[in-house]
C-alpha positions as CSV (number, residue, x, y, z in Angstrom):
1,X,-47.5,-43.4,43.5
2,X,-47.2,-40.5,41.0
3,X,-45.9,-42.4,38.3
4,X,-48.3,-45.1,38.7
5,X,-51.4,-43.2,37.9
6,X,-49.8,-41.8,35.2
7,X,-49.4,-45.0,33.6
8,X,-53.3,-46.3,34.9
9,X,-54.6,-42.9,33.1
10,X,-54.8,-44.1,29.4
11,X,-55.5,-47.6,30.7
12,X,-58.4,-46.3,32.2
13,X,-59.5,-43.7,29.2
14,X,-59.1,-46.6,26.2
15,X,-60.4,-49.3,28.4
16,X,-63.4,-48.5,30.5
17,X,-64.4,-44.6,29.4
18,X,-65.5,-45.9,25.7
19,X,-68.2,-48.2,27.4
20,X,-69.7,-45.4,28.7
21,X,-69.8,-43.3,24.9
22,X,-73.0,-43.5,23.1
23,X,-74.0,-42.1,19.8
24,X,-72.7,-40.2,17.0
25,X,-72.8,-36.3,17.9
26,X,-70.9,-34.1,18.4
27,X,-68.3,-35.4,15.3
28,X,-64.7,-33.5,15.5
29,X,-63.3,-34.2,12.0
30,X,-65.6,-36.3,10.9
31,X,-64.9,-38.9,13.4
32,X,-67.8,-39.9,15.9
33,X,-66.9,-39.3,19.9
34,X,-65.9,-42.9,20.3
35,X,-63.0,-42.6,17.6
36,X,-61.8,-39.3,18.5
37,X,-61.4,-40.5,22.2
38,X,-59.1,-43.2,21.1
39,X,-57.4,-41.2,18.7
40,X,-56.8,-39.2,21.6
41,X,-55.2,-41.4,24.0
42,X,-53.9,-43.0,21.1
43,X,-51.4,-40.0,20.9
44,X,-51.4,-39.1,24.6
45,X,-50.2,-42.3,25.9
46,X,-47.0,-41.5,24.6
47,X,-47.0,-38.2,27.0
48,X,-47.6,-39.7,29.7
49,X,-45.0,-42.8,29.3
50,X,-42.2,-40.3,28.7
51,X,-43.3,-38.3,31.7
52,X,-43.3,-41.4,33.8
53,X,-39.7,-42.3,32.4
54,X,-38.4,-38.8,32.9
55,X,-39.6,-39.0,36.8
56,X,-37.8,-42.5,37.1
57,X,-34.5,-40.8,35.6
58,X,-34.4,-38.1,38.5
């Protein structure tokens, strides 16, 4: 049950949370919320995946 919301998680954050991000403050980097969520998850996802596959070894 674990494993599976761990792989819903970035589902979740890419697909439905950006729906709910509105305007252009505060920027990190120069990049408005809504891009520096993806980029987020973007490099996240990965985390999570190998934590899933790393459960599914044991």
């Amino acid at each position: 049950m674990f494993r599976v919301a761990l792989i819903a998680i970035p589902l979740v954050a890419l697909l439905i949370v950006p729906a709910f991000i509105t305007g252009t403050q505060p920027r990190a980097f120069g990049l408005p919320p809504i891009m520096w969520w993806i980029l987020l998850w973007v490099l996240l996802t990965p985390v999570c995946l190998l934590t899933v596959e790393r459960m599914r070894e044991e």
